[in-house]
Structures are given as C-alpha cells and as structure tokens.
C-alpha positions as CSV (number, residue, x, y, z in Angstrom):
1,X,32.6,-11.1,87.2
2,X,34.5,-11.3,90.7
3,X,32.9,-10.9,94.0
4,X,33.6,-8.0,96.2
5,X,36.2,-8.2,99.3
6,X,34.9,-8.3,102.2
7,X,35.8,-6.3,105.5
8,X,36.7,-8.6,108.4
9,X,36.1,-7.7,112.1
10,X,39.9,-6.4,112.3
11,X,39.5,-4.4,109.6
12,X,41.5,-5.8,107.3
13,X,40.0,-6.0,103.2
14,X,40.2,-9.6,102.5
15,X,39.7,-11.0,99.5
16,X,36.4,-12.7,98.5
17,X,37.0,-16.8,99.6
18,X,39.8,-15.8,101.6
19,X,40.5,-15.6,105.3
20,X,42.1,-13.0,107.0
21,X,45.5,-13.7,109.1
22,X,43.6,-12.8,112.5
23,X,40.8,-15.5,111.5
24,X,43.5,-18.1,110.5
25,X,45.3,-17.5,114.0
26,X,41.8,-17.8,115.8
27,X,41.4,-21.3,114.1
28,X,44.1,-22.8,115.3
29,X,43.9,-21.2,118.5
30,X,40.9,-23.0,118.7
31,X,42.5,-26.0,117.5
32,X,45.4,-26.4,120.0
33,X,42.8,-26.0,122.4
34,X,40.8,-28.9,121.4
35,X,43.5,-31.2,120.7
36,X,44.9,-30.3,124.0
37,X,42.1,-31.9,126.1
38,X,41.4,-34.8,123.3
39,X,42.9,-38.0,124.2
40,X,45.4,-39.5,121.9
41,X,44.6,-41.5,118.7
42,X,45.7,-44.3,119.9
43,X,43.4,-44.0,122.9
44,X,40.2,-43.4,120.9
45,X,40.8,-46.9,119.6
46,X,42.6,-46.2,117.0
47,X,45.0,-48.9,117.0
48,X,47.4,-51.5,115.3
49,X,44.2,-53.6,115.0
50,X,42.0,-50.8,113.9
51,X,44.8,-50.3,111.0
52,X,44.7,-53.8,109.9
53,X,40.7,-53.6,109.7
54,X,41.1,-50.1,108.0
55,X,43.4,-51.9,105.3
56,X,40.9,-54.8,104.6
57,X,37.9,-52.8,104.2
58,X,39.5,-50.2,101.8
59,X,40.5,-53.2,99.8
60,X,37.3,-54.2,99.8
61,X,35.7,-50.3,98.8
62,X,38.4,-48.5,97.2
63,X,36.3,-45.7,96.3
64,X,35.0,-43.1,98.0
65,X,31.3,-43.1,98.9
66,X,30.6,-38.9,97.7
67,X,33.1,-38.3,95.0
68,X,34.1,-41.3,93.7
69,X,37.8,-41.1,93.7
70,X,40.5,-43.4,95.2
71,X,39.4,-43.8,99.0
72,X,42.0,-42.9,102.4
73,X,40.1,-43.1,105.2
74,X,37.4,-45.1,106.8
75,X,34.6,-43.3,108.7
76,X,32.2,-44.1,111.4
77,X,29.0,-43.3,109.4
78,X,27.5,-42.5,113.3
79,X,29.9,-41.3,115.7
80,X,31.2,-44.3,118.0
81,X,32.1,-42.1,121.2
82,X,34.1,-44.4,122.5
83,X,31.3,-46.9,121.9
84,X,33.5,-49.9,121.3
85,X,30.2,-51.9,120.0
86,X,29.6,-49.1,117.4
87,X,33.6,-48.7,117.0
88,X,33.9,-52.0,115.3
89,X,30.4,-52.4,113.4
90,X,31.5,-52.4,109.7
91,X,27.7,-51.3,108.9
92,X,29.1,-48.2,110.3
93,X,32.0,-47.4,108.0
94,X,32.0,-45.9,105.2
95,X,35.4,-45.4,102.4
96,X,36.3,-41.8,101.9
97,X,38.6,-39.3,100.5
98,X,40.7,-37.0,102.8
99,X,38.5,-34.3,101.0
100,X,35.2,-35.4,101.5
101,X,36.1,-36.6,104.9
102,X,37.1,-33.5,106.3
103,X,34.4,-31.6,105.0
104,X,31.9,-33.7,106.3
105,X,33.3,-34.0,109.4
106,X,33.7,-30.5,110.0
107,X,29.9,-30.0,108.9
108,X,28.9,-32.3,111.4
109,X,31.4,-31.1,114.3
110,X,29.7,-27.5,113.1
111,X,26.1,-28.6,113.5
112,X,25.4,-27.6,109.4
C-alpha cells in the first residue's frame, strides 16, 4: 500500500518522499547563501597536507564506520572549528561513505 501525497505550502500535490520544485529552489537558495560567506576549502585546512593524511588513514580503515562499505571521506568525529589542535587529532576521524557522511552531517548541522 502507497502513502498519500502530500499538499505543499504552494499548493502543489507532491508525491509521498518527494519534494516539491519550490522546496528544491528554497534549498539551494539557502545553500548559495551559505557557501557564499564560508571560506574556501582550502582555507578551512583542507589542504595538500590534509590530502596526504586523508589517503593514509583510509588505507589504514577502508571501511566505513555505519555501513560498512568501501570508505571516501574522513570525518572529524567532533567538529574542529578551525581548531587546528582538534583538526589534526586522528582520535577525531573517523572513515566514511559519501552516504553516511552526508547524512550525518546534515543531522548534526540540523540539530536532529
């Protein structure tokens, strides 16, 4: 049994786990905005050094911590900030997907 649509605040019928065109336009609204006034990658510390690190410690844990596939990213199990101490403490990073990472993240960044 499907769910019902759902009516979004333009009106539109959307499908049930869909997003409306209006809501998909607010989101990256909102994202231009915030990548606007963030400073660049390379900035944060993300680096040719930080790369190098990256590369060793995904050697090192191929898999990712949640789901257990093959591993992309390394994230800072606590935010860093700009804390370079915190930045560079390996007991801080953890191997993850693209998947998990982003949904994570974007839990945290959300406050759920």
């Amino acid at each position: 049994m499907s769910k019902p649509p759902h009516i979004c605040t333009c009106g539109q019928i959307v499908p049930h786990g869909e997003r409306c065109a209006c809501q998909i336009a607010r989101t990256r609204a909102r994202n231009k905005r915030h990548d606007a006034n963030r400073p660049s990658a390379a900035k944060r510390g993300y680096n040719r050094a930080w790369r190098a690190a990256r590369d060793a410690f995904l050697k090192l844990f191929p898999t990712c911590r949640r789901c257990g596939e093959l591993a992309t990213t390394v994230d800072h199990i606590t935010p860093h900030r700009g804390d370079d101490r915190l930045f560079w403490d390996r007991t801080n990073w953890q191997s993850l997907c693209t998947s998990c990472h982003n949904r994570h993240k974007q839990r945290q960044e959300c406050g759920k």
